[in-house]
C-alpha positions as CSV (number, residue, x, y, z in Angstrom):
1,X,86.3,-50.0,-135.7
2,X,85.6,-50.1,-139.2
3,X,82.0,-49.3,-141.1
4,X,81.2,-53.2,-141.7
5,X,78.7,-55.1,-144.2
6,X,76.8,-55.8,-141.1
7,X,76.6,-52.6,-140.0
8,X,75.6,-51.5,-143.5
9,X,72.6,-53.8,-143.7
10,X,71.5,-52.6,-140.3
11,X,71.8,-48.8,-140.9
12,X,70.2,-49.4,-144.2
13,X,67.7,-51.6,-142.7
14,X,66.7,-48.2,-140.9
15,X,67.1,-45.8,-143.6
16,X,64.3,-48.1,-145.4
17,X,61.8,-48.0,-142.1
18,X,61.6,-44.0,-141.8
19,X,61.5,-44.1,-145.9
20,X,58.1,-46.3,-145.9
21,X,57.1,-44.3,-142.8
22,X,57.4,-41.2,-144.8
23,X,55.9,-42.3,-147.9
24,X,52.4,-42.8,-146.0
25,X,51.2,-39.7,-147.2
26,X,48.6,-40.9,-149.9
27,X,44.8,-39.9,-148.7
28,X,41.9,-41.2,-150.4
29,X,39.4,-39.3,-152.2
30,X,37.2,-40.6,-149.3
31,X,39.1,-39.5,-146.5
32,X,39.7,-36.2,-147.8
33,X,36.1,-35.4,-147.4
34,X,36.0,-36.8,-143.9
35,X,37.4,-35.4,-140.8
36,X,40.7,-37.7,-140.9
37,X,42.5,-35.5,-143.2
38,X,43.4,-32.8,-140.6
39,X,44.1,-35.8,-138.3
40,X,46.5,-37.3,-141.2
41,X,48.4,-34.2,-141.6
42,X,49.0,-33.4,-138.0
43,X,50.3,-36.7,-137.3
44,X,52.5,-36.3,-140.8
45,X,53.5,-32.9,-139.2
46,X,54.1,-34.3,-135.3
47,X,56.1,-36.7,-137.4
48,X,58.2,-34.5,-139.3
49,X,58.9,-32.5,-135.6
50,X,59.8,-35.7,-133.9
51,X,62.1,-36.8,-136.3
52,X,63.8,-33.1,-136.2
53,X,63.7,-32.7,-132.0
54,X,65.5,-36.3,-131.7
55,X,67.8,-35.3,-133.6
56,X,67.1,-37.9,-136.9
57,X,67.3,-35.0,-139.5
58,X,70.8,-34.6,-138.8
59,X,71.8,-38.1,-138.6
60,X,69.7,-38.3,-142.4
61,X,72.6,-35.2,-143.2
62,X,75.5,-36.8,-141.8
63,X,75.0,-40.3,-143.3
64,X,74.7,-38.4,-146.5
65,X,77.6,-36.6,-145.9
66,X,79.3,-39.8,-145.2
67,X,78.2,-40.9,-148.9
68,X,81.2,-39.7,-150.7
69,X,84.1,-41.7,-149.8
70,X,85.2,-44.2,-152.4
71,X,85.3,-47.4,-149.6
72,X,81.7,-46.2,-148.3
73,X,79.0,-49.2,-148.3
74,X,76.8,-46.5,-148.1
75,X,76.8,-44.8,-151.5
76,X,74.4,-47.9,-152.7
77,X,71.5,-46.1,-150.5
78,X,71.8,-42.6,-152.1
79,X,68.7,-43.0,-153.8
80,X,67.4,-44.5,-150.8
81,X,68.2,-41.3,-149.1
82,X,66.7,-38.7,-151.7
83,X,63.5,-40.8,-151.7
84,X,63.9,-39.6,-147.6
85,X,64.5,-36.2,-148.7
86,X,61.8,-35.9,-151.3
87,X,59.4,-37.5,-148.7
88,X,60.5,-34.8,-145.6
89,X,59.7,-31.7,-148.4
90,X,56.6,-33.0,-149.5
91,X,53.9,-30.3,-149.2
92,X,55.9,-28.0,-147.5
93,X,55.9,-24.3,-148.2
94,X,59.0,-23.4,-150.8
95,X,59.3,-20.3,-149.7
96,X,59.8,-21.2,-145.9
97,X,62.5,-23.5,-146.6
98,X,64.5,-21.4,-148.6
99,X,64.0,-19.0,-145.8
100,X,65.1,-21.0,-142.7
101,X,68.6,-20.1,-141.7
């Protein structure tokens, strides 16, 4: 089977649902002072470990991968997947991630 237009909308399609998930990471100057901040960022964070136990970082890694050949529908959604990138580093410690094997 080949990598259709269909199937390219529908992985796209995807791709664009955990981006906007992702991108909620804005907190109001009101919230900050209230108690829903740590609540916010342990949900961000229980995100971020869901995504990474079921296996969807990889699958972000592999369609990237996949990105390359010439034929590939998906090389339209390379920004769309550094967006996805940029959004998974957010806030996280530098040092840590240069560290991790």
């Amino acid at each position: 089977d080949e990598f259709n237009e269909e199937d390219w909308k529908l992985v796209q399609l995807v791709l664009t649902l955990f981006r906007n998930l992702l991108a909620i990471h804005d907190i109001s100057p009101i919230q900050k002072a209230g108690e829903s901040t740590c609540y916010f960022l342990s949900l961000r964070d229980q995100f971020l470990q869901l995504l990474s136990r079921e296996n969807v970082m990889d699958i972000f890694l592999v369609i990237t991968q996949t990105i390359e050949g010439r034929n590939s529908l998906l090389r339209h959604d390379n920004l769309l997947l550094l967006e996805i990138y940029h959004y998974i580093l957010l806030g996280q410690d530098v040092e840590l991630i240069a560290k991790a094997p």
